[in-house]
N, C-alpha and C positions, 0 to 999 in steps of 0.2 A: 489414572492419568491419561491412557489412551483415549478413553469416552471424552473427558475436558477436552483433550488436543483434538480428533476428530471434531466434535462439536465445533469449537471455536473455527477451525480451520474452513470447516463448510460455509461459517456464517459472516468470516473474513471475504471468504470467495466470494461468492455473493454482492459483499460489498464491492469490492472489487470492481466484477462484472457492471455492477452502477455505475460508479465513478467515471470507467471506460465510456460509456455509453454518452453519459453527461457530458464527459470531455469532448467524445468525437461533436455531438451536438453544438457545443459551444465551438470548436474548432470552424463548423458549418458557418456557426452565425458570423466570425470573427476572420473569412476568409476576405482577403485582398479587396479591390475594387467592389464590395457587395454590402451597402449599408445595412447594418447589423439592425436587430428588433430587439429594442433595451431592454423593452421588461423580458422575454424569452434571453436577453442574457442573465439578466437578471437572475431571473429564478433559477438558470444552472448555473451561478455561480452560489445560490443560496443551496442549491442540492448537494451538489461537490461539496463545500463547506459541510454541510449535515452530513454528509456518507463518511468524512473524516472525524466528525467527533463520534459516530456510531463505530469505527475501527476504533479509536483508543477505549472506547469504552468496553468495546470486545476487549482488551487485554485488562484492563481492571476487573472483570466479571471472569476471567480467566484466572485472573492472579487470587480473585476471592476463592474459588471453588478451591483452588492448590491448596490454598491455605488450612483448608479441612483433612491433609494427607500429606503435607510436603509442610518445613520447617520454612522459616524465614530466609534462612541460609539457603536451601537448598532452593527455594524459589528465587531466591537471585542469582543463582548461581544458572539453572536452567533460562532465568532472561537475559543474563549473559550470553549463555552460547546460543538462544536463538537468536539475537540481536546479531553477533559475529554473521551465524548464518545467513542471515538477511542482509550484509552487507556484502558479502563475498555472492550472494546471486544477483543484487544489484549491479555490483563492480563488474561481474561477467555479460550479464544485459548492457552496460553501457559499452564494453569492450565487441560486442558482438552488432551492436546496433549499425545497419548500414546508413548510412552518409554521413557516419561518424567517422573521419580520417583518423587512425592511430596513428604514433610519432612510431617510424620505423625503428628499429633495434638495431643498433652498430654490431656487426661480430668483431671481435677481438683477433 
């Protein structure tokens, strides 16, 4: 299971590091007062789109391999808790993000 998880995990990254990259690009093209260049938006919004079905297909190529060593049960059960997991570092990433105002906390 380590070997899937590593594997998977490097080839997520990866994606990742794309998507970033595409985005800040398209952020460039799509800044304020600066007429954008349609087809260069174009094609990174056609790359983002692709880096995104290459991540969900990272998890069905995940979920297959399990499936050679892990029960159906148990492979839901471990996409359960990575899923919580990746909610709870999203939720921390958004709570951390600065020019994000938090609603202050009233003490009692």
């Amino acid at each position: 299971m380590r070997t899937t998880v590593a594997a998977m995990f490097e080839r997520r990254r990866t994606l990742e590091e794309d998507e970033r990259r595409y985005r800040a690009a398209l952020a460039g093209q799509l800044r304020p007062g600066v007429a954008a260049n349609q087809d260069s938006v174009a094609r990174l919004m056609d790359a983002i789109l692709e880096v995104r079905s290459r991540y969900v297909e990272s998890y069905r190529d995940e979920m297959k391999e399990m499936a050679a060593y892990l029960t159906p049960s148990q492979r839901a059960q471990y996409f359960i808790l990575r899923e919580r997991l990746l909610d709870r570092v999203r939720a921390a990433r958004q709570d951390s993000s600065p020019g994000i105002e938090r609603p202050r906390r009233l003490r009692p």
